[in-house]
PyMOL commands that place a pseudoatom at each C-alpha (Angstrom):
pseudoatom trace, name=CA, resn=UNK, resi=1, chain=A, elem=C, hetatm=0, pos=[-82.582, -80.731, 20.711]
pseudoatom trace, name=CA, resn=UNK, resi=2, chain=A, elem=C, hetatm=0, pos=[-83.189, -80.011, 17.192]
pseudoatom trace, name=CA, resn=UNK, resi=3, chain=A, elem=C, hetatm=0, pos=[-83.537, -76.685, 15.946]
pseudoatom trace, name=CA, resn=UNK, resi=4, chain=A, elem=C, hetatm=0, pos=[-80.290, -75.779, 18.107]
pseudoatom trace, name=CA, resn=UNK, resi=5, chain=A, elem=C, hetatm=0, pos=[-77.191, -73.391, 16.392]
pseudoatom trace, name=CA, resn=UNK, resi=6, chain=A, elem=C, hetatm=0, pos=[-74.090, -74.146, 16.336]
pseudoatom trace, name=CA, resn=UNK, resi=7, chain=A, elem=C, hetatm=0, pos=[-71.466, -71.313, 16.841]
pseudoatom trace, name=CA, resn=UNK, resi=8, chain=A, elem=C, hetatm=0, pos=[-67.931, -71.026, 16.131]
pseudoatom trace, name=CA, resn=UNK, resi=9, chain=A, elem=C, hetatm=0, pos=[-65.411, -68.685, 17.071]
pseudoatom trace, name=CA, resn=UNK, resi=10, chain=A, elem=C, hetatm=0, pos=[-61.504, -68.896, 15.779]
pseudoatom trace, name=CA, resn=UNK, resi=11, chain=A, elem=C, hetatm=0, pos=[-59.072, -68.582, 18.902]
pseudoatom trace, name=CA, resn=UNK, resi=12, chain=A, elem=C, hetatm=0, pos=[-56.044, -69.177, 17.098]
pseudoatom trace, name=CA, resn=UNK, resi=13, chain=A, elem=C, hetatm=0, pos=[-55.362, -69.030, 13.522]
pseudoatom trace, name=CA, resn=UNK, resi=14, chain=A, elem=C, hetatm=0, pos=[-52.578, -70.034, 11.703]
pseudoatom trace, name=CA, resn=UNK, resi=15, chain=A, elem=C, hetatm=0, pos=[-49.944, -67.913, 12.688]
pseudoatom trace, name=CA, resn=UNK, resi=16, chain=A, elem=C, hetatm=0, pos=[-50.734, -68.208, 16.516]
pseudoatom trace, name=CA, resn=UNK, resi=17, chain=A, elem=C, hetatm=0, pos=[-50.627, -72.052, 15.795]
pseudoatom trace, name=CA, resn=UNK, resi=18, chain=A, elem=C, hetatm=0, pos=[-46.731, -71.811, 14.412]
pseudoatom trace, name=CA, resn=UNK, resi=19, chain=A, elem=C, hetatm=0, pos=[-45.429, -69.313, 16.847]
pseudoatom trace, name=CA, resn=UNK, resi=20, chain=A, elem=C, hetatm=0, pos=[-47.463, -72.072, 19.985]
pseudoatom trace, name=CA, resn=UNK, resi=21, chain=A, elem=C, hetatm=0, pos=[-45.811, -75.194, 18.216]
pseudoatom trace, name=CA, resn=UNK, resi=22, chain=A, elem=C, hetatm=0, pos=[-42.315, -72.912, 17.913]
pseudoatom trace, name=CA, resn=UNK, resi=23, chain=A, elem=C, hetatm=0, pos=[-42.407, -71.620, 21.367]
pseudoatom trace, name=CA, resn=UNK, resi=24, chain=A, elem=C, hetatm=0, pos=[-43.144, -75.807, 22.364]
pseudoatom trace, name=CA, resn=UNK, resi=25, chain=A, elem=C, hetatm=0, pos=[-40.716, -76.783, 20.365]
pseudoatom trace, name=CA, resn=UNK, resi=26, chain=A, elem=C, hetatm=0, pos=[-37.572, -74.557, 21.785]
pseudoatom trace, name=CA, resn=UNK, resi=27, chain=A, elem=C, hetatm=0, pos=[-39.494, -75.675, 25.800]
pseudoatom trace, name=CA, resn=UNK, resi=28, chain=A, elem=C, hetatm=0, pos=[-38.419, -79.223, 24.707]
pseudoatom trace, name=CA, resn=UNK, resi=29, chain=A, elem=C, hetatm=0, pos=[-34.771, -78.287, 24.116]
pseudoatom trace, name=CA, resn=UNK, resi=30, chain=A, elem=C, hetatm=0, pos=[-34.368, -76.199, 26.752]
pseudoatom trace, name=CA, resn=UNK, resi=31, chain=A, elem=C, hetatm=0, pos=[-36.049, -79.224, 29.338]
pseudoatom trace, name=CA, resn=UNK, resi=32, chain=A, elem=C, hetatm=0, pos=[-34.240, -82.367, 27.395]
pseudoatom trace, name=CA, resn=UNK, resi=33, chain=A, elem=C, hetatm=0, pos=[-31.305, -80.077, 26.359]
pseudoatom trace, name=CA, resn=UNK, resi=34, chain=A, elem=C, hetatm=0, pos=[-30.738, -82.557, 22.911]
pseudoatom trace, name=CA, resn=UNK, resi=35, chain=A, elem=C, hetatm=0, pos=[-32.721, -84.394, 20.859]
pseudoatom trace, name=CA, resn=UNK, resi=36, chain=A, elem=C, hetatm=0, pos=[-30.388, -87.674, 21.721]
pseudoatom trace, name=CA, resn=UNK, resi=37, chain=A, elem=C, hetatm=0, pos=[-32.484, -90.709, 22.008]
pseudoatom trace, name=CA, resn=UNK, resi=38, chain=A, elem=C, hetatm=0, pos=[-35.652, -88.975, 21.819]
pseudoatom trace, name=CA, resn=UNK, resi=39, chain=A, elem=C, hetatm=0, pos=[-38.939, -89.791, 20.075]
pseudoatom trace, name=CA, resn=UNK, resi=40, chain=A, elem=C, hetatm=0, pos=[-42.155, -87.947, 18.947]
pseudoatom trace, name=CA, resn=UNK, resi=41, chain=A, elem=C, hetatm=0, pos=[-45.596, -89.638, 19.191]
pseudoatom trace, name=CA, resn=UNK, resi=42, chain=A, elem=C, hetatm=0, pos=[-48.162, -88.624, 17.708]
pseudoatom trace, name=CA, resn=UNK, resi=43, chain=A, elem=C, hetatm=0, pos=[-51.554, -89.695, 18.923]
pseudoatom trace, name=CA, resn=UNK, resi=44, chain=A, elem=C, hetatm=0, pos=[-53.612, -90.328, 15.251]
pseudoatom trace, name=CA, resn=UNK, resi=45, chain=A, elem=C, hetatm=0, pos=[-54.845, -88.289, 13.536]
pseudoatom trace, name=CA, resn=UNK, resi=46, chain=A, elem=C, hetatm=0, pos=[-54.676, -84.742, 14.671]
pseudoatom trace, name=CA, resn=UNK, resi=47, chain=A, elem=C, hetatm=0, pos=[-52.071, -85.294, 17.366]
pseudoatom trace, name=CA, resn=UNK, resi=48, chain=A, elem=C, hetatm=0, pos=[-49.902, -86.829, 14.124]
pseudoatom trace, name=CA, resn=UNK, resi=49, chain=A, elem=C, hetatm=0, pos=[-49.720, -83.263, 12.600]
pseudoatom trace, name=CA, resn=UNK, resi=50, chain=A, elem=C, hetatm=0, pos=[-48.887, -81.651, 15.532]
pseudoatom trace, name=CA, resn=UNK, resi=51, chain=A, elem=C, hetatm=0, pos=[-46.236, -83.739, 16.263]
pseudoatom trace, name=CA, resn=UNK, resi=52, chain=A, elem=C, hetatm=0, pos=[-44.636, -83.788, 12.598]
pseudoatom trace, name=CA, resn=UNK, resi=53, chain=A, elem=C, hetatm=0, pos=[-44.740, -79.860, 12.867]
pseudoatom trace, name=CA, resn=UNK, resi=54, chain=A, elem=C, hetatm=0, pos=[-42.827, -79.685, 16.178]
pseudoatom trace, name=CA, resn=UNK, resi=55, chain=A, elem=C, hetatm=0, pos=[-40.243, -82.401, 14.284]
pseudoatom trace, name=CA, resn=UNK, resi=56, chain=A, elem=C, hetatm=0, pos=[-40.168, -79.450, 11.784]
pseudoatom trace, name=CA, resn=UNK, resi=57, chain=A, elem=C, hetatm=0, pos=[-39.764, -76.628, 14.182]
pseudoatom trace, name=CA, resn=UNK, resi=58, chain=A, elem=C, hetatm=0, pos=[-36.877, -79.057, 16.305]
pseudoatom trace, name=CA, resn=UNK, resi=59, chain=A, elem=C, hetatm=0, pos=[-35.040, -78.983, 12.612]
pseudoatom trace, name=CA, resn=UNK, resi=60, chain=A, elem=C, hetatm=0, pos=[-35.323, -75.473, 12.256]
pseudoatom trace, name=CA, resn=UNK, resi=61, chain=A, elem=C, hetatm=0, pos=[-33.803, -74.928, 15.749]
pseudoatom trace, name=CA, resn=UNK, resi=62, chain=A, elem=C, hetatm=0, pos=[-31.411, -77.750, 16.498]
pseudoatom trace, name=CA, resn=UNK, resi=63, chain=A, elem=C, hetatm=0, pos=[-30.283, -78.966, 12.652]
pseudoatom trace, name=CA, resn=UNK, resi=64, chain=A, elem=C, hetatm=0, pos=[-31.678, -82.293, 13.581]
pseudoatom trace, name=CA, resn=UNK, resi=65, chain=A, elem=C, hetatm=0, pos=[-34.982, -84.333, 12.785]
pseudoatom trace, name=CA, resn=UNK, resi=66, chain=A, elem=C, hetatm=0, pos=[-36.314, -86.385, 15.822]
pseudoatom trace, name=CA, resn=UNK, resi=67, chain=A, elem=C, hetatm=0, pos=[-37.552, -89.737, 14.632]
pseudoatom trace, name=CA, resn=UNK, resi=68, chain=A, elem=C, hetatm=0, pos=[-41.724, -89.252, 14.715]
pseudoatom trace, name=CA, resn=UNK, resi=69, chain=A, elem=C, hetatm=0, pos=[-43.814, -92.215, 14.971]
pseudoatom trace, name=CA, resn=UNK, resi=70, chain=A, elem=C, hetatm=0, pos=[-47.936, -92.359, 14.578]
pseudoatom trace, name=CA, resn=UNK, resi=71, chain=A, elem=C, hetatm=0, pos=[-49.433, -93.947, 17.775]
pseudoatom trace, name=CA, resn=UNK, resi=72, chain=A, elem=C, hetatm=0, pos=[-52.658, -95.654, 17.157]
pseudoatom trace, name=CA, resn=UNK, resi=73, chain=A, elem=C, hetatm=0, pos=[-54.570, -95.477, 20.420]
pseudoatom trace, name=CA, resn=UNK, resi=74, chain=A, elem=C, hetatm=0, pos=[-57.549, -96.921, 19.474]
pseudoatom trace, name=CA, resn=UNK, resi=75, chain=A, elem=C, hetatm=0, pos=[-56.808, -100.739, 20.870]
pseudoatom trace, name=CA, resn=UNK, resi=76, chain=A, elem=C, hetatm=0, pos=[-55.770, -99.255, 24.482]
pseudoatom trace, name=CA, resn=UNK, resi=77, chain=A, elem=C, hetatm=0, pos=[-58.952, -97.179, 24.816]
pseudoatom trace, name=CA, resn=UNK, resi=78, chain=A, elem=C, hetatm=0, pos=[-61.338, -97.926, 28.180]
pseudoatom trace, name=CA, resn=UNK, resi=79, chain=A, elem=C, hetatm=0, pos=[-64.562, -96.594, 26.150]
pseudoatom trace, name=CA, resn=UNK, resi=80, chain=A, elem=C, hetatm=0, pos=[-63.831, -99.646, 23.367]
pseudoatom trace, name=CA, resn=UNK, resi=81, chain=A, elem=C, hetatm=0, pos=[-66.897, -102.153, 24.340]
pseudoatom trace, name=CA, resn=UNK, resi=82, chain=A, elem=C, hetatm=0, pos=[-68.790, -99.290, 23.022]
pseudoatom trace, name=CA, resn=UNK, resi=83, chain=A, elem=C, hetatm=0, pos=[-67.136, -98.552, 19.701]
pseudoatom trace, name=CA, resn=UNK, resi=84, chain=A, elem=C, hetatm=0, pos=[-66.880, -101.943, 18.543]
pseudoatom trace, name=CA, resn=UNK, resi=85, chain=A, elem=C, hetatm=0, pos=[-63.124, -102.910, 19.461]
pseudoatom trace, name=CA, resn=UNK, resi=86, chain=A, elem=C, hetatm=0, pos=[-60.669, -102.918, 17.758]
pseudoatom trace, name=CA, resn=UNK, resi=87, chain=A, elem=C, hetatm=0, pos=[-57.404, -105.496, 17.485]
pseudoatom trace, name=CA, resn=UNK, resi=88, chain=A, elem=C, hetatm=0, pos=[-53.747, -105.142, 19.104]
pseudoatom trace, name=CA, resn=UNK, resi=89, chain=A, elem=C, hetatm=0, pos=[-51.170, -102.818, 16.998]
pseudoatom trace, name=CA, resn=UNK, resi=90, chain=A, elem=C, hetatm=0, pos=[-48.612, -104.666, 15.586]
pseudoatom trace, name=CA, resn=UNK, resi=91, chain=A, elem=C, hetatm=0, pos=[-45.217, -102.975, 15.209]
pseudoatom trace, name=CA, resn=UNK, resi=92, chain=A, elem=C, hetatm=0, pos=[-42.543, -102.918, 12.879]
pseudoatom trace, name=CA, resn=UNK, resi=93, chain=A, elem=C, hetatm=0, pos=[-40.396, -102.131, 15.284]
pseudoatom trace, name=CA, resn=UNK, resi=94, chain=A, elem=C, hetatm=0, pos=[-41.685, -103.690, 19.077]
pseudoatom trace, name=CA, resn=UNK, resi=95, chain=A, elem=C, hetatm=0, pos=[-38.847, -102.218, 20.988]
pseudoatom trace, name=CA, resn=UNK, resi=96, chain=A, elem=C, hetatm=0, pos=[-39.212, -98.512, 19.199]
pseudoatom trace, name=CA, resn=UNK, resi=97, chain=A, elem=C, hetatm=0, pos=[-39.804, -96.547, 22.478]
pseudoatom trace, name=CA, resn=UNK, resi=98, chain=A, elem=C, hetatm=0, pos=[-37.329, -98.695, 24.710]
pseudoatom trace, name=CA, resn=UNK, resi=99, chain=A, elem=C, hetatm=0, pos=[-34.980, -96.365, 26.544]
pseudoatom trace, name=CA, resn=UNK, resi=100, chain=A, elem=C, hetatm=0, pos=[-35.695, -93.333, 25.195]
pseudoatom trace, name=CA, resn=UNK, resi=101, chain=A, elem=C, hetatm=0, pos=[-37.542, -89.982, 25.428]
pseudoatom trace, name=CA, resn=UNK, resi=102, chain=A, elem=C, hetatm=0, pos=[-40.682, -89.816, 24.405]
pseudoatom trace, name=CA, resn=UNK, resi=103, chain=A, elem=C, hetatm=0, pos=[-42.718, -86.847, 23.790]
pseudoatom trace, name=CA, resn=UNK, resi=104, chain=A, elem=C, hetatm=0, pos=[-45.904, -87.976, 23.383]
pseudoatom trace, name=CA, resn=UNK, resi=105, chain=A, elem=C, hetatm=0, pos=[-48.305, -85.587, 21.187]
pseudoatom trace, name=CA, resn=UNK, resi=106, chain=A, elem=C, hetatm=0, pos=[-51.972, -84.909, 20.551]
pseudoatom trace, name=CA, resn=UNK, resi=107, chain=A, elem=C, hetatm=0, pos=[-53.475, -81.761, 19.873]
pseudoatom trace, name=CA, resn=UNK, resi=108, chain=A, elem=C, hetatm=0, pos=[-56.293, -80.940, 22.297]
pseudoatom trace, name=CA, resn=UNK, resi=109, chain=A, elem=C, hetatm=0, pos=[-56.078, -82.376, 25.850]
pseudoatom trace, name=CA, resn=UNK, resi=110, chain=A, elem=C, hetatm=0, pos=[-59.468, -83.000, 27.729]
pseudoatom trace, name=CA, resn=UNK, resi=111, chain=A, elem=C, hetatm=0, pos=[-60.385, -85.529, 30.124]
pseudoatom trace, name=CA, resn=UNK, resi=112, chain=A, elem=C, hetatm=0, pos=[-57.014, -86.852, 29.558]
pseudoatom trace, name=CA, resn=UNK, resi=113, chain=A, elem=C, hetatm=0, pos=[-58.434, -90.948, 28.568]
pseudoatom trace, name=CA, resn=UNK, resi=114, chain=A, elem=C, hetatm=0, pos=[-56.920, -90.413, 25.374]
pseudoatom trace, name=CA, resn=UNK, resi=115, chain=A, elem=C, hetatm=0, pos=[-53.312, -89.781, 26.686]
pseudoatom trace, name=CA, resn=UNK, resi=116, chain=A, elem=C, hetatm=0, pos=[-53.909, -92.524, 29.177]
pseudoatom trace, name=CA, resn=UNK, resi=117, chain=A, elem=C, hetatm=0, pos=[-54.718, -95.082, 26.076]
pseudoatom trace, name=CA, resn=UNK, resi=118, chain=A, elem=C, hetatm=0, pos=[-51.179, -94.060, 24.605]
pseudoatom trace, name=CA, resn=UNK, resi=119, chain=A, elem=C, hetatm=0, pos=[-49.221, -94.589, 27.936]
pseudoatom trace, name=CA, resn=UNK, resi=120, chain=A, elem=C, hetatm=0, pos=[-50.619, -97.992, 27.842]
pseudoatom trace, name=CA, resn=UNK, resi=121, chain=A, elem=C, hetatm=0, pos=[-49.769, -98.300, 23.494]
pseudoatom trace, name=CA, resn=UNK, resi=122, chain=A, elem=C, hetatm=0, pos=[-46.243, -96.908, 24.459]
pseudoatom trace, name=CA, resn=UNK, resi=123, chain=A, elem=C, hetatm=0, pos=[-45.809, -99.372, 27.243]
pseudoatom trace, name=CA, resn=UNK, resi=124, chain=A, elem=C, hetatm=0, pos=[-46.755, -102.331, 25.058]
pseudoatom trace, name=CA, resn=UNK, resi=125, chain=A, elem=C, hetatm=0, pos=[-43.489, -100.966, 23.049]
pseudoatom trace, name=CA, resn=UNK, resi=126, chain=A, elem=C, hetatm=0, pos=[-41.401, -100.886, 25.281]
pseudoatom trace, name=CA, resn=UNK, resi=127, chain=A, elem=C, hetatm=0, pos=[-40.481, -99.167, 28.280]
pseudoatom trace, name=CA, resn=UNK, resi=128, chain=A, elem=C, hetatm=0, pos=[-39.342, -95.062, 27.344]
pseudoatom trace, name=CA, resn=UNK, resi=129, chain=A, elem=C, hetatm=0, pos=[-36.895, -93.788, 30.584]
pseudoatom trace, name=CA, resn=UNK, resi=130, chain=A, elem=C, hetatm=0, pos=[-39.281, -90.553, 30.140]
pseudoatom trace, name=CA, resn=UNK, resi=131, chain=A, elem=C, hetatm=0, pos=[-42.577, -89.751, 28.680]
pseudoatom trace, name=CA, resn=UNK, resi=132, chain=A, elem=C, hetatm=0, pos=[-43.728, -86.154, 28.656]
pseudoatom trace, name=CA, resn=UNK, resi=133, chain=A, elem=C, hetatm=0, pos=[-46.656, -84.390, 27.093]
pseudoatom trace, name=CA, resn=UNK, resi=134, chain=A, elem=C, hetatm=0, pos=[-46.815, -81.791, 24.350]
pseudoatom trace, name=CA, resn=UNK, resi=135, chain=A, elem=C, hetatm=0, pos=[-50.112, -80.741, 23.597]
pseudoatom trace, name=CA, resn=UNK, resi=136, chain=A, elem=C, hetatm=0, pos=[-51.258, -77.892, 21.501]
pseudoatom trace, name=CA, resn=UNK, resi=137, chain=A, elem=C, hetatm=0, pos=[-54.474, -76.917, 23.145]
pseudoatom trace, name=CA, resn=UNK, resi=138, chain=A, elem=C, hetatm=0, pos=[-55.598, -77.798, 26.615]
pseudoatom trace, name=CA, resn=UNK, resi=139, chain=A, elem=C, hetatm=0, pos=[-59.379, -76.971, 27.302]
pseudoatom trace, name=CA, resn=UNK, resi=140, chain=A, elem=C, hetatm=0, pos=[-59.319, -78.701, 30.673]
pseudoatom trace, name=CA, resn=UNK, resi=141, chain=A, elem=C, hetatm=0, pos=[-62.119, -80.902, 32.257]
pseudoatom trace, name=CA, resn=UNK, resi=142, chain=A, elem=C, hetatm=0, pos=[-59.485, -83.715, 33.346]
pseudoatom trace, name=CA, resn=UNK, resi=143, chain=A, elem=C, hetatm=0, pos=[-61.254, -86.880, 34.513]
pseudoatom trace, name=CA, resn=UNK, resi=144, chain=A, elem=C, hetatm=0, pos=[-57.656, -88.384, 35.012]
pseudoatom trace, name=CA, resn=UNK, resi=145, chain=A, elem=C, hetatm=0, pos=[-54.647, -87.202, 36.826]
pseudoatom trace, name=CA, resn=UNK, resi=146, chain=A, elem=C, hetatm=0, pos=[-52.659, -86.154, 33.787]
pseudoatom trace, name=CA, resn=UNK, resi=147, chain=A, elem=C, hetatm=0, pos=[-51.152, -82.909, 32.955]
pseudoatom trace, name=CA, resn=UNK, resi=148, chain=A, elem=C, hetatm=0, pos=[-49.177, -81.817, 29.966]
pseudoatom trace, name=CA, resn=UNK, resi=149, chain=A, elem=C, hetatm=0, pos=[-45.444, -80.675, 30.249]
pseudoatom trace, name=CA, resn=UNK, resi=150, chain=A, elem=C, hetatm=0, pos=[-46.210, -78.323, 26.970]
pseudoatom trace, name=CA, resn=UNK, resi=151, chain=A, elem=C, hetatm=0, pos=[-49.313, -76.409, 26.155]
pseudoatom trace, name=CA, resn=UNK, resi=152, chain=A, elem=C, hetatm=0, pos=[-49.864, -74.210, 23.407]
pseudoatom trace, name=CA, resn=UNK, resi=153, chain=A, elem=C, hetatm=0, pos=[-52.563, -72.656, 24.293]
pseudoatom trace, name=CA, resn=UNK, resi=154, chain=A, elem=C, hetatm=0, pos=[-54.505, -73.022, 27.901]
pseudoatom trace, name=CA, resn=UNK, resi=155, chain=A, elem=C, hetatm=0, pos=[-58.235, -72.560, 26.544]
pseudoatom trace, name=CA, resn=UNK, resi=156, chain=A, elem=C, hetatm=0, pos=[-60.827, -73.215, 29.307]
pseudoatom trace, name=CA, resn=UNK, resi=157, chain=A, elem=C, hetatm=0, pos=[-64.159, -74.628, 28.096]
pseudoatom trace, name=CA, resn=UNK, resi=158, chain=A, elem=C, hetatm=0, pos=[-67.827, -75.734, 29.439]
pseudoatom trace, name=CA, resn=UNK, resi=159, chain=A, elem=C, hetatm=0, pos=[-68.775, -79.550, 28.340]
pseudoatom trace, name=CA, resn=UNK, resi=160, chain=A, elem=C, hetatm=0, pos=[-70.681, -77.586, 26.158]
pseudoatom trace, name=CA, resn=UNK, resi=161, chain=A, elem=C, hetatm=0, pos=[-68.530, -76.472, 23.919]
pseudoatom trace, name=CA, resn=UNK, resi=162, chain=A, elem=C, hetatm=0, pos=[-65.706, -78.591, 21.764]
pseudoatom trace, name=CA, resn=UNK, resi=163, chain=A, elem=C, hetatm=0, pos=[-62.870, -77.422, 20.170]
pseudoatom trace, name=CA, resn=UNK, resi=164, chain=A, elem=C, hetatm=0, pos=[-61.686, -78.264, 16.331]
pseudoatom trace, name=CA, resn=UNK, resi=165, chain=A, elem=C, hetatm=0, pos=[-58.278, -77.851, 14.823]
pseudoatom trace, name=CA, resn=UNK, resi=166, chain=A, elem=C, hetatm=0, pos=[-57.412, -77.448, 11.705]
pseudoatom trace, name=CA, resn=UNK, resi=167, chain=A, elem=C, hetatm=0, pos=[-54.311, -78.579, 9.306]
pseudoatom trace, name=CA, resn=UNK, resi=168, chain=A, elem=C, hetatm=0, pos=[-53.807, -77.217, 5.638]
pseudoatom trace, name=CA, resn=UNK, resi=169, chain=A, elem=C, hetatm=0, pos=[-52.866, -80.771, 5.024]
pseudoatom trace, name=CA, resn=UNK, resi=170, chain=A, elem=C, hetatm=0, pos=[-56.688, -82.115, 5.492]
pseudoatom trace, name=CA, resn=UNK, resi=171, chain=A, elem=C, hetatm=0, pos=[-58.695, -79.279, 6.219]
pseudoatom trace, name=CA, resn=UNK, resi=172, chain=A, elem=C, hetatm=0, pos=[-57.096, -76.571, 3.696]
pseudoatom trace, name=CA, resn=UNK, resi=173, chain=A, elem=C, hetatm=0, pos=[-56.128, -73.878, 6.663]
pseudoatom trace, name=CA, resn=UNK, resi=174, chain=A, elem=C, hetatm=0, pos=[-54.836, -74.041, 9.593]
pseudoatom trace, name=CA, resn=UNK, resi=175, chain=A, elem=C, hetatm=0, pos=[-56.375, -72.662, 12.886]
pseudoatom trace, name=CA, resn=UNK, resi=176, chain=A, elem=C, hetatm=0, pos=[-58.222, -73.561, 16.276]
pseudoatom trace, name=CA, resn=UNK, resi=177, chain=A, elem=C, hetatm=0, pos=[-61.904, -72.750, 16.493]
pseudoatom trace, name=CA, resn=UNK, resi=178, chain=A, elem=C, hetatm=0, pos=[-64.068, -73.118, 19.757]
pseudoatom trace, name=CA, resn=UNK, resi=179, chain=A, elem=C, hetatm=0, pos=[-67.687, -74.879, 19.034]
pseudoatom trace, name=CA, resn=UNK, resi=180, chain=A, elem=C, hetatm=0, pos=[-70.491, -73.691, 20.634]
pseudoatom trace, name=CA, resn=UNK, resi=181, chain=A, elem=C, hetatm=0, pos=[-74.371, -75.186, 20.962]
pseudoatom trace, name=CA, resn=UNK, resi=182, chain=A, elem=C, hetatm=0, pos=[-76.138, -77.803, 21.624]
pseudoatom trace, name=CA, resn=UNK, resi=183, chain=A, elem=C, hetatm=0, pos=[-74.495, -80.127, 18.652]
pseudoatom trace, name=CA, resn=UNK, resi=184, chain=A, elem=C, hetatm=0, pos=[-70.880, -79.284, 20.650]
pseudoatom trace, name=CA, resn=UNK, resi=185, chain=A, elem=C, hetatm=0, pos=[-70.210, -82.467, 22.151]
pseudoatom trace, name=CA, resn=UNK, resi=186, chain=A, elem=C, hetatm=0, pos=[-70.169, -85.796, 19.700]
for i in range(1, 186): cmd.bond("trace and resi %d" % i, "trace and resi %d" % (i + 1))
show_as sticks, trace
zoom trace
């Protein structure tokens, strides 16, 4: 398949991205009505950035920072016999996610195996009396029977096709792009 181009079109850029985290961000107040004994997860890496600019936006709003942690998934994958494994996550803190609410993070949503990986990580932590889903874009495709609570941005794709975010903080902008050709998947 050489000899293929690869497209790419911008479907949300910067400003569509704040106002979708914003609008997410004021959905988890008005569902969970405080931020008392909640938690943010981020699912590394992208879902991490997501999830520290919702903390942001909850500040902005409510006058009070959420406590965010960075969930490695990577131990509690199913595809792991073919990436070479990886060891169990220690925590500082084992008992982090026991009875509270956590809003579990990642910033595109597919087949959903990633978000099953960080149930399992969060239930090795302890056991959260809620777990909901914030996700920033969901392009669909679900091979598992997960659905998020919070979506940014709904963005049907073919298997085609991929779809790339952005963060000033590693990429120098911030947007979401859709990628088209044969080079798509990875």
């Amino acid at each position: 398949m050489t000899g293929s181009v690869q497209t790419e079109a911008q479907i949300m850029d910067g400003l569509a991205v704040s106002r979708s985290l914003t609008r997410i961000a004021h959905e988890i107040l008005e569902r969970n009505r405080t931020l008392d004994e909640m938690v943010l997860a981020g699912i590394l890496t992208r879902g991490h950035f997501v999830a520290e600019r919702l903390c942001q936006a909850l500040e902005r709003i409510e006058g009070m920072r959420p406590p965010l942690v960075a969930l490695d998934v990577r131990p509690f994958r199913d595809d792991v016999a073919r990436r070479g494994g990886h060891g169990a996550v220690e925590s500082e803190d084992k008992h982090r996610f026991e009875r509270k609410k956590v809003v579990l993070v990642d910033d595109v949503l597919f087949t959903g195996r990633t978000v099953r990986a960080a149930l399992d990580a969060l239930m090795a932590e302890g056991r959260a009396t809620l777990v909901q889903l914030a996700v920033l874009v969901d392009r669909g495709h679900r091979e598992l029977p997960i659905r998020p609570d919070f979506v940014g941005k709904n963005m049907p794709t073919s298997k085609e096709e991929r779809i790339v975010v952005r963060f000033r903080e590693v990429d120098g902008e911030d947007g979401v792009w859709i990628v088209k050709g044969s080079r798509a998947n990875r």
